[in-house]
C-alpha positions as MATLAB code, in Angstrom:
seq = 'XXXXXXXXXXXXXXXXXXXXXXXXXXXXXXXXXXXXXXXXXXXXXXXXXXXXXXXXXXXXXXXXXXXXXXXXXXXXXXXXXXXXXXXXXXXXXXXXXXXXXXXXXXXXXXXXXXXXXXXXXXXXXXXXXXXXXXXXXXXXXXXXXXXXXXXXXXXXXXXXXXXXXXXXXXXXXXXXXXXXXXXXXXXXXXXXXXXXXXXXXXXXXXXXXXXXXXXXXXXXXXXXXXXXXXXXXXXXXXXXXXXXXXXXXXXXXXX';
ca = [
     134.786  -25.651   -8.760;
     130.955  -26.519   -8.683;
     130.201  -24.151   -5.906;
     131.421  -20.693   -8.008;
     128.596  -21.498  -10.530;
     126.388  -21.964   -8.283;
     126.739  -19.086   -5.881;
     127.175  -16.832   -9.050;
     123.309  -18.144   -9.755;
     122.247  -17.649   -6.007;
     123.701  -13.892   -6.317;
     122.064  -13.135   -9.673;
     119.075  -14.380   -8.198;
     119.154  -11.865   -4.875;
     119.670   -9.070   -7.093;
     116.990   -9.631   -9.287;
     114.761   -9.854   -6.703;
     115.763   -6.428   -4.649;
     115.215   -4.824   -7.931;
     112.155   -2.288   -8.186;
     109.428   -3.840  -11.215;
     108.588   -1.777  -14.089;
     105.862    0.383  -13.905;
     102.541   -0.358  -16.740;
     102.400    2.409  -19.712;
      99.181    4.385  -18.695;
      97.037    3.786  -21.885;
      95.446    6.324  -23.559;
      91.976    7.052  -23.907;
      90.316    5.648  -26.951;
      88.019    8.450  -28.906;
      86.201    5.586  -30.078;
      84.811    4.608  -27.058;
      83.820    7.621  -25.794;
      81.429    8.436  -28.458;
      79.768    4.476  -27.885;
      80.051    5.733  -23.987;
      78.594    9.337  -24.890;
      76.057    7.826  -27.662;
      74.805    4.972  -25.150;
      74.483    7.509  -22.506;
      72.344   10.460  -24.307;
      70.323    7.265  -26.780;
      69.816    7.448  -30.614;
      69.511   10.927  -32.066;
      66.076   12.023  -33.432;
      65.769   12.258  -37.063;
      65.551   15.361  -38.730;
      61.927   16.239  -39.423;
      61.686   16.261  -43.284;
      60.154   18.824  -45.156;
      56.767   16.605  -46.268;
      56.228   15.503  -42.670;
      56.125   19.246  -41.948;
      53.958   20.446  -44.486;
      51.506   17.368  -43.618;
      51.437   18.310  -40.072;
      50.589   21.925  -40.869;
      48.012   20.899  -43.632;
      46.440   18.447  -40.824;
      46.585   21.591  -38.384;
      44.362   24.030  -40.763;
      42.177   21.329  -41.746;
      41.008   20.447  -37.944;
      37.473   22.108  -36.943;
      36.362   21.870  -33.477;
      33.639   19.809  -33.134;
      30.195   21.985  -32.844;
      28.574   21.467  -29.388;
      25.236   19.332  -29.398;
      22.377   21.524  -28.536;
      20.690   21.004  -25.430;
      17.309   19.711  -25.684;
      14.572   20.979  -23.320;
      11.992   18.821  -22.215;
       8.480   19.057  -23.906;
       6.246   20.583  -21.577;
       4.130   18.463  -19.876;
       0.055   17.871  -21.830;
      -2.704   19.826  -20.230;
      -4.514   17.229  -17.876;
      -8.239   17.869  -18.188;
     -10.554   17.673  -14.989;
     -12.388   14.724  -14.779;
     -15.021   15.717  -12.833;
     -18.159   18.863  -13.103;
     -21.400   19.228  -12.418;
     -24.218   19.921  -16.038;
     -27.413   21.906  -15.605;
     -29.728   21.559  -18.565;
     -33.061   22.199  -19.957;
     -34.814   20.850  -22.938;
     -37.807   18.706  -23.955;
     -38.674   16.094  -23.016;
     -36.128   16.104  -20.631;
     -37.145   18.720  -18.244;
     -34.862   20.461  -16.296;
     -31.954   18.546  -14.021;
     -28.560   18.447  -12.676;
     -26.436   15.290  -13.521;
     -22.978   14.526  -11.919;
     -19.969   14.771  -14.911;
     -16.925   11.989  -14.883;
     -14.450   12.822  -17.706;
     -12.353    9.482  -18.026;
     -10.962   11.094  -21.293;
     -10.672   14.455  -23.270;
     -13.063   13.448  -25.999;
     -15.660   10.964  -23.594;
     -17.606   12.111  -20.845;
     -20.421   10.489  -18.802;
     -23.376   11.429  -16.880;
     -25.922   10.710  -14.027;
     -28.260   12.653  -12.433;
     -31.793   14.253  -11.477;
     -34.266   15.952  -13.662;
     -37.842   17.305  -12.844;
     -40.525   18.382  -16.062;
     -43.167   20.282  -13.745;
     -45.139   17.097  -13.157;
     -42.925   14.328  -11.316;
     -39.333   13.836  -10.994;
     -36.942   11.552  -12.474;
     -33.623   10.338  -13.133;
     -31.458   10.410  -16.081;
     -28.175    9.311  -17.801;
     -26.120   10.062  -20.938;
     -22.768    9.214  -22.549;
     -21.235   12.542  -24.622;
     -18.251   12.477  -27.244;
     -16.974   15.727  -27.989;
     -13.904   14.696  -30.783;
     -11.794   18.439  -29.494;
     -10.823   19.565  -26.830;
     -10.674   22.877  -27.992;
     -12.776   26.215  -27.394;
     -15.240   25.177  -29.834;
     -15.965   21.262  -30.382;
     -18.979   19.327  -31.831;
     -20.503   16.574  -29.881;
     -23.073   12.951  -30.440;
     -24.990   12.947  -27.052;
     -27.050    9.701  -26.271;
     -29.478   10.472  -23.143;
     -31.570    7.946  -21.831;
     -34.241    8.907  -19.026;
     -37.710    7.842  -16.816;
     -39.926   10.384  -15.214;
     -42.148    8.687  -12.024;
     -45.812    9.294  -12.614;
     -47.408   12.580  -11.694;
     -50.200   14.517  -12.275;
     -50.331   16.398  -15.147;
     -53.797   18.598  -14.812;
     -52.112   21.474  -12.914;
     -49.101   22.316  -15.907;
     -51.827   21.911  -18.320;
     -54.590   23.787  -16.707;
     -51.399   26.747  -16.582;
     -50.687   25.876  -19.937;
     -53.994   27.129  -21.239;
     -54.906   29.892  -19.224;
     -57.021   32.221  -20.991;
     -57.867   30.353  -24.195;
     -61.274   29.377  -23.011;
     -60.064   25.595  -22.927;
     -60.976   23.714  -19.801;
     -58.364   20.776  -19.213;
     -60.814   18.089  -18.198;
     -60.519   16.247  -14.998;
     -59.819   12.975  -16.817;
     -58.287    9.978  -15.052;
     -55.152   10.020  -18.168;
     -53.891   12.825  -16.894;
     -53.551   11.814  -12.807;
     -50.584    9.096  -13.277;
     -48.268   10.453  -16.250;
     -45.023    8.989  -16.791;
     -42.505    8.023  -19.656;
     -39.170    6.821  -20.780;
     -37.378    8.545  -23.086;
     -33.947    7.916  -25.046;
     -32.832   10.813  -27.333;
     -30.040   11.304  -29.990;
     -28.643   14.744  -30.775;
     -26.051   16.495  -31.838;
     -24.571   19.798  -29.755;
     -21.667   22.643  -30.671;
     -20.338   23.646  -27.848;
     -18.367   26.702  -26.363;
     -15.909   27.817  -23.538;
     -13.070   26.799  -21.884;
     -13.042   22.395  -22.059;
     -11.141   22.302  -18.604;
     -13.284   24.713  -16.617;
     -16.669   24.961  -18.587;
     -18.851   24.866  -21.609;
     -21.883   26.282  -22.796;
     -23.706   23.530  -25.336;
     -27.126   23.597  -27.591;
     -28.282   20.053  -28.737;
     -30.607   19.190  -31.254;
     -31.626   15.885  -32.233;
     -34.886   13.017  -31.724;
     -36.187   11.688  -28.851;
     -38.030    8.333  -28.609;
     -40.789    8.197  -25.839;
     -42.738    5.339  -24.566;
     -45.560    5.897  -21.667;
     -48.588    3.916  -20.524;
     -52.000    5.281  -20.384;
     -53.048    4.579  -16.744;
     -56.809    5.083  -15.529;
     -57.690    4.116  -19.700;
     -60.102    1.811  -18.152;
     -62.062    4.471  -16.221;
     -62.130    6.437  -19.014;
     -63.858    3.768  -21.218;
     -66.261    2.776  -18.379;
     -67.087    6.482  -17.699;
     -67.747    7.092  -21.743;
     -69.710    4.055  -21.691;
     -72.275    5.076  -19.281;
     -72.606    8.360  -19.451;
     -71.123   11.686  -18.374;
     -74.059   11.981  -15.591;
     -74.175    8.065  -14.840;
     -72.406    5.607  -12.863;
     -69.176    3.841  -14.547;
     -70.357    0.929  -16.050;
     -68.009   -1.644  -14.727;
     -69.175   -4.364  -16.980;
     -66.657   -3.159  -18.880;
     -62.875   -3.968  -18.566;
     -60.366   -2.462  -20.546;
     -56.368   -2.831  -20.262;
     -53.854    0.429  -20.030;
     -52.316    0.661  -23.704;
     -48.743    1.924  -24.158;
     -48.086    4.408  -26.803;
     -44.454    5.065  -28.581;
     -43.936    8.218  -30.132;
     -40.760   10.133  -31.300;
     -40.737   13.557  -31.768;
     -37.767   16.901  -31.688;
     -35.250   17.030  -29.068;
     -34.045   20.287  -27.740;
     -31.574   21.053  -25.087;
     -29.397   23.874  -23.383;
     -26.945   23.719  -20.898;
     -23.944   24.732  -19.443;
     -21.244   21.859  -17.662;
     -18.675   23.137  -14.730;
     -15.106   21.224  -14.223;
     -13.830   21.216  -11.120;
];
C-alpha cells in the first residue's frame, strides 16, 4: 500500500520536470531613466542668459577703445664731431709772423705749437685758446707765450727809416736782439668751427730782453767816438721788461 504513494510522487515529479518553464514579463522601459540616461549623456543645460548680463556685456562692448599704438621713436642724430687737428697762420706784434700746428682735444679748447719769424731772427711759440661756441661766430681768451733767438736788428731798422734823414747807428745793441714775450688777448672770430676761422685779437703783451754788447757801448762812450774803447771799464748786460699793445690776425684750417 506504501508503494502507490510513492510512485504517485515519483510520477508527479517526471511530469513536472518535462514541463516547459515560464517565460520572464519583458519590462518596460522606464521614462525616468531615460531622461537621467539622456541628461548624463548631453551634461547640465546652460542657463538662460538674463537680461542684465546682456545689457552689461553690450555696455562693456561700446565702452572698449583699442589701445593707441606707441609712437616710434627715431634715434637722435648723432653730434657733429669737430676736427681735432689744423694748421694757424698769423701775424701781429710782437709776435711776428708764424705757422703753429692746431690739436683740438675739445670744441671750446684748442692748443698750439709752432714757428714764427719778426724780420730779424726766428723763433718758436705756443698758446692755449678757449673759444666758449662752437658756432659761426664765437669769442675767444688766447694766452701766447713766445722767444725769438737773437738777430740783428740794423737791417729792418735801417728799412724802417728810409728817407727820414735818420741814420740807424751801427751800435753793438742792435747786433744780438732777442726777447720773450707772453701776451693776453681777446679775439672774435668767424667761419665755419670744423673747417676754418678767420680771428682778430687784441690784448697786452709782456716782453723781457737783454741788452747784449751794453758794455761796448759804455766803453765806446767813455772814450770817445774817434778813440779806442776804454776797457777799464766793465759794465754788465741789463734786462729790460716792458709791456705794451698786442695785435694779431689770422686765419686756422681743420683738417
Amino acid at each position: 500500500m506504501r508503494v502507490v504513494p510513492i510512485a504517485a510522487a515519483l510520477w508527479a515529479a517526471h511530469a513536472l520536470a518535462q514541463s516547459p518553464a515560464p517565460a520572464a514579463p519583458t519590462p518596460a522601459p522606464s521614462t525616468s531613466t531615460s531622461s537621467s540616461s539622456s541628461s548624463s549623456t548631453m551634461g547640465p543645460a546652460a542657463p538662460a542668459p538674463s537680461s542684465s548680463s546682456s545689457s552689461a556685456a553690450s555696455s562693456s562692448s561700446s565702452a572698449y577703445t583699442a589701445p593707441t599704438p606707441a609712437p616710434v621713436s627715431t634715434p637722435p642724430a648723432p653730434a657733429e664731431q669737430p676736427t681735432n687737428w689744423g694748421i694757424m697762420l698769423e701775424g701781429g706784434i710782437p709776435d711776428g709772423v708764424g705757422a703753429s700746428a692746431i690739436f683740438r682735444p675739445m670744441t671750446w679748447l684748442r692748443l698750439s705749437a709752432g714757428g714764427a719769424y719778426n724780420f730779424v731772427a726766428f723763433g718758436f711759440r705756443g698758446g692755449v685758446s678757449v673759444a666758449p661756441f662752437y658756432f659761426p661766430f664765437t669769442p675767444s681768451l688766447n694766452l701766447d707765450v713766445g722767444h725769438f733767438l737773437g738777430g740783428d736788428a740794423t737791417p729792418i731798422l735801417a728799412t724802417a727809416f728810409q728817407g727820414t734823414g735818420y741814420d740807424v747807428p751801427n751800435s753793438a745793441l742792435l747786433k744780438q736782439v732777442a726777447y720773450d714775450y707772453a701776451d693776453a688777448t681777446l679775439g672774435l672770430e668767424f667761419g665755419i668751427p670744423k673747417t676754418f676761422t678767420i680771428f682778430l685779437r687784441l690784448g697786452v703783451s709782456y716782453l723781457r730782453t737783454t741788452l747784449h754788447g751794453f758794455q761796448e757801448l759804455v766803453q765806446q762812450s767813455a772814450a770817445g767816438a774817434n778813440n779806442p774803447p776804454d776797457t777799464s771799464i766793465t759794465a754788465q748786460d741789463p734786462t729790460i721788461t716792458l709791456t705794451a699793445p698786442s695785435i694779431k690776425l689770422g686765419v686756422i684750417v681743420y683738417f
